[in-house]
C-alpha positions, 0 to 999 in steps of 0.5 A: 779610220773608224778602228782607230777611233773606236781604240780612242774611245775604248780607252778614253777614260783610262787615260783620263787617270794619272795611274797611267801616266809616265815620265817621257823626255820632260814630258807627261804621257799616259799609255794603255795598251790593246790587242788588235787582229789585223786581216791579212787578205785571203781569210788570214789575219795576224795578232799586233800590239795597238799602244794608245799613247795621251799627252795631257799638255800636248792636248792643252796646248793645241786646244788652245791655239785651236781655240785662240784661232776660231776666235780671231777669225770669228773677230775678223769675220765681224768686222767684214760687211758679207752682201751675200751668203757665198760672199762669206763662204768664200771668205771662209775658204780662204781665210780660215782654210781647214777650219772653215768646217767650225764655223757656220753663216747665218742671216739675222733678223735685220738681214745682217749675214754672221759667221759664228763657231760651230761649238759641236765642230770644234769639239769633234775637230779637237777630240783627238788631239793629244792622242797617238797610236802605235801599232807594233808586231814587237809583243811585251814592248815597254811603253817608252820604247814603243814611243821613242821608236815612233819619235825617231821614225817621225824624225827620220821622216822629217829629215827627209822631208827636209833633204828633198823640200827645205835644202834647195836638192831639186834636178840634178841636171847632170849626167856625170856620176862624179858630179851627181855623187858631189852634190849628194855628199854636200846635201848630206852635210847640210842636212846634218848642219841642220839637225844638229842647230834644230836640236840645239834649238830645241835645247835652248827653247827656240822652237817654241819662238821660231822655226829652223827656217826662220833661224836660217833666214835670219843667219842669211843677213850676216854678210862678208865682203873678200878683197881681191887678194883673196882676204875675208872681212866680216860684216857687222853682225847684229845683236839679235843674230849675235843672241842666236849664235850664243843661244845654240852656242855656236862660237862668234864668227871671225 
């Protein structure tokens, strides 16, 4: 939204300073704050608290990636042979998806058809990475507890988001309340396993090799076969998941 980016702008240079800057969860925040009047239809409108939050290594890090991924791509796009124009917008759409807008087809002078970044796109497209705004009707509200608000609500979003997508809670197909019940109270469950092996794996720094997902895909390899007295045996559990298991200190299993 143009108000958002305006807010950006105006505060851009302070938050280029470390006078603004604050310790957050390990990490470095800078914050300024803004008065923002919001209309509320009808010729009334209502004062709130605007809080422009910057990461510097948040920033850092998603530049980066944002830069490593154009220049694949544009690696990539090097090595196809584009008979035509729309062959290469084409590849673009498919290949480099959102991105495709930082990159620009243009035929040379031998009649070769290359597809190169569009450095103007890439700088409009990362020029806000690293920023977050909060807009709070709560006045005087100290910086880090406007944010820790806001990182709960965004994980409180993503549990959910988790809870209806990611843990198999699709119809229920039954019309027996017991039942229905059952089947909330064990998604419940699962979905506090989950939370609670995501932040051991943020503790351990998993996340930043692999997502709770592929955790639980890999922990899917680990077999047990039952006899028919009823007796569990184990399977053998590799070394990896045995690193895993260890790594977010859950005890071997038996």
């Amino acid at each position: 939204m143009a108000w958002r980016n305006a807010l950006v702008r105006k505060h851009r240079s302070a938050l280029a300073s470390p006078k603004r800057s604050f310790p957050f969860n390990g990490r470095i925040m800078r914050h300024v704050s803004d008065v923002w009047r919001v209309d509320m239809g009808k010729g009334k409108s209502r004062q709130v608290e605007a809080h422009i939050f910057f990461e510097p290594a948040c920033q850092a890090e998603r530049m980066a990636k944002l830069e490593k991924t154009i220049f694949n791509l544009e690696d990539k796009a090097a090595k196809e042979d584009f008979r035509t124009r729309r062959d290469a917008f084409i590849w673009l759409r498919e290949n480099a998806s959102s991105l495709a807008r930082c990159f620009s087809v243009r035929v040379s002078r031998d009649g070769k058809i290359d597809v190169s970044r569009k450095p103007r796109s890439i700088a409009r497209l990362s020029a806000h990475m690293g920023y977050t705004l909060v807009i709070t009707s709560y006045a005087g509200a100290a910086p880090e507890t406007v944010l820790a608000n806001h990182r709960c609500l965004d994980l409180v979003e993503k549990l959910f988001d988790s809870l209806k997508n990611e843990d198999g809670q699709y119809r229920l197909r039954t019309g027996v309340d017991e039942s229905a019940e059952g089947r909330l109270f064990l998604a419940f469950i699962a979905l506090v396993l989950r939370a609670s092996i995501e932040a051991r794996m943020r503790k351990a720094g998993l996340l930043r090799k692999m997502t709770t997902a592929d955790f639980f895909a890999q922990m899917r390899k680990i077999k047990a076969v039952y006899t028919k007295s009823g007796k569990r045996f184990l399977l053998e559990i590799s070394r990896k998941n045995r690193e895993l298991l260890a790594s977010v200190k859950i005890p071997p299993l038996s």
